[in-house]
N, C-alpha and C positions, 0 to 999 in steps of 0.2 A: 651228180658229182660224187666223189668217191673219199674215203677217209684216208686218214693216214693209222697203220696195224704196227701195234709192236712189240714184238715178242720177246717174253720176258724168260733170259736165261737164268736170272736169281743175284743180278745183281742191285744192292743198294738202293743205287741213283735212276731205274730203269723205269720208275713211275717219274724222275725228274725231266726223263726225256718227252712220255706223253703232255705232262705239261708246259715246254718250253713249244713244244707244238704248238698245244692251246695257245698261248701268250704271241706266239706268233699268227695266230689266227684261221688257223685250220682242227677239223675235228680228228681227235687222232682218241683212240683203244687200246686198251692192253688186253695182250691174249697169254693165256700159257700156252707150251709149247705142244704139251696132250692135246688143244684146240686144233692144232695146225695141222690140215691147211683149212678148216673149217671158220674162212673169218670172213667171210663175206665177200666182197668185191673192191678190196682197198686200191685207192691209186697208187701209194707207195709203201713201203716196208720195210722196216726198222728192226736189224736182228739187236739186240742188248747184247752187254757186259753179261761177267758173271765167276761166282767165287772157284769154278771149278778148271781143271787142267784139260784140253782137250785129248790129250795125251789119256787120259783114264776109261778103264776098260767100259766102265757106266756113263759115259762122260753126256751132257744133253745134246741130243740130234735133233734133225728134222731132216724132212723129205727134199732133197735137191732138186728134185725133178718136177715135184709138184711147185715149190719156190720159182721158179725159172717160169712156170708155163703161167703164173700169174700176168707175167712180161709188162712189169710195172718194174722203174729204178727202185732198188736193192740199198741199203746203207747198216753194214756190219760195224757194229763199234766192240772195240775190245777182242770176250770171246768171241764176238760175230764175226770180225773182221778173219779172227784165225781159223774160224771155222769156213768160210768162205775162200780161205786161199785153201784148205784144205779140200774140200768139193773141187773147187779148178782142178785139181792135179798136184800142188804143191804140198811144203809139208813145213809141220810146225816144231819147234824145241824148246828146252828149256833154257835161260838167257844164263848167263854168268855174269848179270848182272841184274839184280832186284829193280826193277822201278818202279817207285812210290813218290809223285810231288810235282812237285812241277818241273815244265822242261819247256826247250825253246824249239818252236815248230821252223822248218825252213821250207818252203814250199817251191812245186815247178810252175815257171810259170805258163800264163795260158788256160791254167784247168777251173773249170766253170766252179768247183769245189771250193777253190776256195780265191774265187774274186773278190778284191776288199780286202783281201784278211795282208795284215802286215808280216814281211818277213820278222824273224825270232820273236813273232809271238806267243804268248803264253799258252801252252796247254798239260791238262794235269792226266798223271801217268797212275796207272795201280796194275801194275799185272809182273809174273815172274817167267812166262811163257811168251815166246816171239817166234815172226814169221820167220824160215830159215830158206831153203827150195820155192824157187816163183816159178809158178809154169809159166808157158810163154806166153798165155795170153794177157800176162798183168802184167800194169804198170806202175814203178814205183813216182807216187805224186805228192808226195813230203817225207822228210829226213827228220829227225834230233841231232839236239849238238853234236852226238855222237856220230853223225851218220847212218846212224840205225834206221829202216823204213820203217816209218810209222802212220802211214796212209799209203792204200793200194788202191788201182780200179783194175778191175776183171772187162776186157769187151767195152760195150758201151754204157750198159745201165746197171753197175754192181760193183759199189763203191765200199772201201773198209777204211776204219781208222784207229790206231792201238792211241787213242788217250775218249776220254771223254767230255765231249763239248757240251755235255747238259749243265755241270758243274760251273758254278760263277770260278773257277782256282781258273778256267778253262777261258781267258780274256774274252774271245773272238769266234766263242764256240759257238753261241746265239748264231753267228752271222753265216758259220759252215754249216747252222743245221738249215738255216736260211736259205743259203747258195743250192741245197740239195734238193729239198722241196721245193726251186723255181724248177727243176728239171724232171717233174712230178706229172705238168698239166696242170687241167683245173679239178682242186679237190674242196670236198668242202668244207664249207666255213664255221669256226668254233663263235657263239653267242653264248654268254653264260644263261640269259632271257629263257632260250630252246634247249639249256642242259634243264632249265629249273623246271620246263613244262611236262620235259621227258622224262622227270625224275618223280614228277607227280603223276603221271600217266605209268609208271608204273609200281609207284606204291599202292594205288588204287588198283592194280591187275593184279598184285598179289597178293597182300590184306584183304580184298573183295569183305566179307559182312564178319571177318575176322574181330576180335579184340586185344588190340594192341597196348603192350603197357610198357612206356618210352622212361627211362630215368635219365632224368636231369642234375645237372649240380650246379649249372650256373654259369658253366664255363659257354665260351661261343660254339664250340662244336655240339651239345646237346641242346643248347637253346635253338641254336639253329634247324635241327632235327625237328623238334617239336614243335617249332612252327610251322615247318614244309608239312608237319604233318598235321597241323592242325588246318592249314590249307589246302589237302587233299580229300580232306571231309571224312575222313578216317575213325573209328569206333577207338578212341587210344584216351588212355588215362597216363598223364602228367607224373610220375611220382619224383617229387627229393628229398633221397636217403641223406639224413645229417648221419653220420657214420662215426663222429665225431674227432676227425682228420680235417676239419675247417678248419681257415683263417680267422681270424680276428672276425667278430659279424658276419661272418659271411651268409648266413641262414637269412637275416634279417634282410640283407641287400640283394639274394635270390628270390625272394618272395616278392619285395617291391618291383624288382625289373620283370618280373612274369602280370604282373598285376598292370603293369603301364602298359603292357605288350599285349592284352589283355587273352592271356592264354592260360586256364584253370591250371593250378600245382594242389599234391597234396604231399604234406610232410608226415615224416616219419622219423622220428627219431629211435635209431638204433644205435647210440654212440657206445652204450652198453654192452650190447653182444658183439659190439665188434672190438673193443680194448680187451674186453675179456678173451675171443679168441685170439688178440695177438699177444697177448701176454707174455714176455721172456722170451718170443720169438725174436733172434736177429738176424736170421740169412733173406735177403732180400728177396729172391723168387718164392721164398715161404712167403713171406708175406702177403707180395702182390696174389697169389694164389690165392691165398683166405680172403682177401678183400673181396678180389673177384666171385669168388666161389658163393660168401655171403650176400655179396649184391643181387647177384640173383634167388635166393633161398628170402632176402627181405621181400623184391619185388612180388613174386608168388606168392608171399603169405600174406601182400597187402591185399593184391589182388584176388588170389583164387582163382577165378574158371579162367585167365586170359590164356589165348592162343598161341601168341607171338611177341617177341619181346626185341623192341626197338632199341639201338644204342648210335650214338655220334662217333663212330668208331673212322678213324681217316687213315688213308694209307699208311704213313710211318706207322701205326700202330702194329700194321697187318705185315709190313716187312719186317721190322724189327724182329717180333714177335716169329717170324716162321711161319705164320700160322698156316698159310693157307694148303690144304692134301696137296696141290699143285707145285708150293713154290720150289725155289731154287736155291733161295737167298741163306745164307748162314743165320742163327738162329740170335742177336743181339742180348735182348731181356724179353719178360716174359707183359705183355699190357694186361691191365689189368680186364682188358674186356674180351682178351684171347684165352681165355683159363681154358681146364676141358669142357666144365661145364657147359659155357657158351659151345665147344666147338660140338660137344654131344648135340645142343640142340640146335644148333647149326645145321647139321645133318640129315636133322629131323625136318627140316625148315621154318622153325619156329622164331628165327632170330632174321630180322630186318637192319641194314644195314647202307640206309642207301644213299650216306657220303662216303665209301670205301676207297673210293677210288680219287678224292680231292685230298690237295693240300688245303693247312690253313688260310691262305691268302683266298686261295677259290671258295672255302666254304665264306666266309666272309662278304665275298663278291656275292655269293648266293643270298646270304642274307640282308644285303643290300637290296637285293631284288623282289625281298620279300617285308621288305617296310620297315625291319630292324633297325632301332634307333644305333646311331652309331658312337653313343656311349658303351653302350654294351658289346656291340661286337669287335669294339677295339682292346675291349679286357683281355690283361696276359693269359695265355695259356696257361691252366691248372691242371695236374695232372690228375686222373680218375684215382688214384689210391691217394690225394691228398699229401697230409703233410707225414704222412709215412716214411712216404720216397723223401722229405728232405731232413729225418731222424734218423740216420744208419745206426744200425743196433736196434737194442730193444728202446721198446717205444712205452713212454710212461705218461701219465698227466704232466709234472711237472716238466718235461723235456715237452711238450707240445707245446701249453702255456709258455714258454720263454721263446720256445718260435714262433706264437704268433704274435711278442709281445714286440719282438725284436726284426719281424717281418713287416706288421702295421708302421711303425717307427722309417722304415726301412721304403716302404713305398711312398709315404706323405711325406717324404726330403725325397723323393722323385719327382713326384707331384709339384710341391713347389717350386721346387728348382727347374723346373719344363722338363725333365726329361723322360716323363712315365710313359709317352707317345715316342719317345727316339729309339726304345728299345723294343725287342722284339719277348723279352719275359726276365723277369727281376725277381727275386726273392732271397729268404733271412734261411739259412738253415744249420743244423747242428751237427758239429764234431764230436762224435764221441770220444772224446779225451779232456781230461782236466788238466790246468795247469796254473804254477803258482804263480801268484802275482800280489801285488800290494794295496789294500784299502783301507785309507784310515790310521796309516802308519802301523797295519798289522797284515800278516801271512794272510792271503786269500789260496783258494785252492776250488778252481770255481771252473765253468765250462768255456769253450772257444766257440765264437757262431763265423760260420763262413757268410758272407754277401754275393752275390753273385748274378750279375748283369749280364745279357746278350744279344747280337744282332742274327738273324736268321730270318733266310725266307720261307723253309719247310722244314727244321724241326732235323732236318738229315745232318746237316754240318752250319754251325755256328762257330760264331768269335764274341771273344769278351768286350767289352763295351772300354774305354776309357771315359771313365767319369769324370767330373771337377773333384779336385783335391778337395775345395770346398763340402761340397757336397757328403764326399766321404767322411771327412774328417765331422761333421754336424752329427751325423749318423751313429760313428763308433762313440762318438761322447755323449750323444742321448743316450745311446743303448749299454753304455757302461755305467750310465748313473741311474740309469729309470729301471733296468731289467737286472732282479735279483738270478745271482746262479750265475751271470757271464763275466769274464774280467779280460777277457780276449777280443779283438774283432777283427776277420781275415776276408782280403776281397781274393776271387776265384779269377786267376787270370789263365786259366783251361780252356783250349777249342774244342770242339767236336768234328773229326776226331781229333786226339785218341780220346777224350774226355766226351762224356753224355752232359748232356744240360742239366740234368735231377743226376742225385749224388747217387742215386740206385734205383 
């Protein structure tokens, strides 16, 4: 049985596609396009999205010819699709008019694409470029409101479609990526069980009598890591850098969960050389830079002789960031485990990374498989720079202390109120701006902390959460009376996009 291959032209959501595969139960890859046609023997093929114009002198290609002689169904999404009517013969332009958002799909009927799917159903648009000249071997097999073709088939087996069905904005798009892969054959089957075996079978091919030194902070994605690799019999030393960007406890409560899990940690505490060098730094990619850059300068000076240096690092980190020589993808922020340092030893091969390619939900799944209590791996995402990313500006003791004062506050009225499980990451963070207000029947002139709740399945695009009034209102008046320095309290009702989860 054969996979499903998907080549990634640089857009966003193009690892959301390999996963909606997985979720539908088949094993599916991501390839760069430098790869292609070097991917092995897939049953179907999935061209991606992607930020660029085909119209551009540099624009990304691939081999037409080798594509075709695979003689597996084809499915162009986006720039795939324009690129695909482009190969036929046809030709592509620029639209006069933008579409960004959703739109209502009208489809013909009969076509195996999209059985099930309802007329004007939803699906979500991101592109400035459209197909214009149809050679004659295509057919137009759905419209937008407007008329517009926004799904083509080439022949028999080479299908396109200008929106993207990986995206939840995309109603019914699960069910056309569904419809497409029944017209596939037999491919094979996604088990997270045989991702987790293949994932140990090759950290052991690579690490071989290496020494690995993994940091941890607590969050599920490096816990996770450090299990799989404390289960792969691995020479790897545990280290958690307190860096001094923690929550409330948080040191305390990483050390206990490593110790139930019963997986050796050693601490370090650098919160020192890391305030000092951010010191009066406030531009945010400075920051993540230095964090990043220190993290590894700690790990090595804990260590010494280690060879390779393990991180929890998961796809959004790797698109956002650009990082990878190959991508495509526009460059978002910079993670903090993408610096150059890492990418130097990246290079070198010194850097193990081998959740790269999961969402949070998959790594999760993984560490279900690996015995993790599921206290732990339901804890919100934290990001690797801590509470940096939720201090815009310069970062002081006293502005940290009021977010974790205002943060701990802020989760335990989750907690209670049931809702720490309904959201997908919650936290207290601060505005840098003062403003006046009244305490005590005198002038205050004191800080703003934002709250800010969200549902999300991969960290790519979220929505804000509607809380209980309740709830909120408990929150801003403990934390207006318990936390000196705030006299404001604001909830974040921002998606992503245009808005990021973390404030920077």
């Amino acid at each position: 049985m054969n996979h499903v291959a998907v080549l990634d032209f640089g857009s966003q959501y193009t690892q959301l596609i390999v996963r909606r595969v997985r979720e539908l139960g088949y094993f599916a890859k991501l390839y760069a396009i430098e790869d292609f046609p070097n991917i092995g023997k897939p049953g179907a093929i999935i061209l991606s999205g992607g930020p660029r114009s085909t119209s551009e002198p540099d624009a990304p290609d691939l081999d037409f010819e080798a594509l075709k002689g695979f003689g597996v169904p084809v499915l162009g999404v986006c720039y795939g699709m324009q690129l695909l009517n482009i190969k036929f013969g046809g030709t592509v332009a620029s639209s006069n008019r933008r579409e960004y958002g959703p739109a209502a799909l009208t489809t013909v009927a009969g076509e195996e694409l999209y059985e099930g799917v309802s007329q004007d159903s939803q699906v979500w648009m991101s592109h400035s470029d459209t197909v214009k000249n149809l050679p004659e071997c295509a057919k137009v097999i759905a419209t937008n409101q407007h008329g517009t073709p926004v799904s083509l088939k080439w022949g028999d087996s080479f299908y396109g479609i200008q929106f993207h069905p990986e995206v939840t904005h995309s109603h019914q798009g699960i069910r056309i990526l569904h419809n497409f892969l029944l017209q596939c054959g037999e491919l094979a089957p996604f088990h997270i069980e045989d991702f987790k075996r293949e994932l140990i079978e090759n950290i052991r091919t690579t690490v071989g009598q290496k020494q690995v030194v993994c940091g941890v902070s607590g969050g599920v994605d490096s816990t996770v890591l450090a299990v799989l690799l404390n289960e792969a019999g691995v020479n790897v030393r545990a280290i958690f850098v307190d860096q001094g960007l923690m929550r409330k406890d948080e040191g305390d409560e990483v050390r206990n969960n490593f110790h139930r899990m019963g997986v050796a940690i050693e601490t370090v505490d650098a919160s020192e050389r890391f305030l000092t060098a951010l010191a009066g730094v406030d531009d945010p990619e400075k920051k993540r830079k230095i964090i990043g850059e220190l993290f590894v300068d700690v790990f090595w000076d804990a260590v010494g002789n280690a060879e390779m240096l393990a991180q929890g690092t998961l796809y959004p980190d790797v698109i956002e960031s650009a990082s990878n020589a190959k991508s495509k993808a526009s460059k978002i922020k910079t993670h903090h485990n993408r610096v150059d340092r890492i990418l130097e030893l990246q290079e070198q091969g010194k850097v193990l990374e081998p959740l790269a390619e999961l969402f949070k939900d998959e790594v999760r799944a993984l560490g279900t498989s690996l015995g993790i209590p599921q206290d732990i791996l339901m804890r919100h995402p934290f990001p690797g720079p801590g509470l940096a990313v939720r201090c815009p500006g310069i970062i002081t003791e006293d502005r940290l202390e009021i977010i974790r004062e205002c943060d701990a506050i802020f989760i335990s009225r989750l907690k209670e109120y049931g809702w720490y499980d309904k959201v997908w990451q919650a936290y207290a963070g601060l505005v840098p701006v003062k403003t006046v207000g009244v305490k005590g029947d005198e002038r205050s002139y004191e800080w703003a902390i934002t709250l800010r709740a969200v549902v999300s399945e991969d960290a790519m695009t979220a929505d804000w959460v509607e809380l209980p009034s309740a709830l909120l209102r408990e929150t801003s008046n403990r934390i207006l009376n318990e936390v000196k320095g705030v006299n404001r309290v604001l909830y974040d009702i921002s998606t992503k996009p245009p808005a990021s989860i973390e404030w920077e």
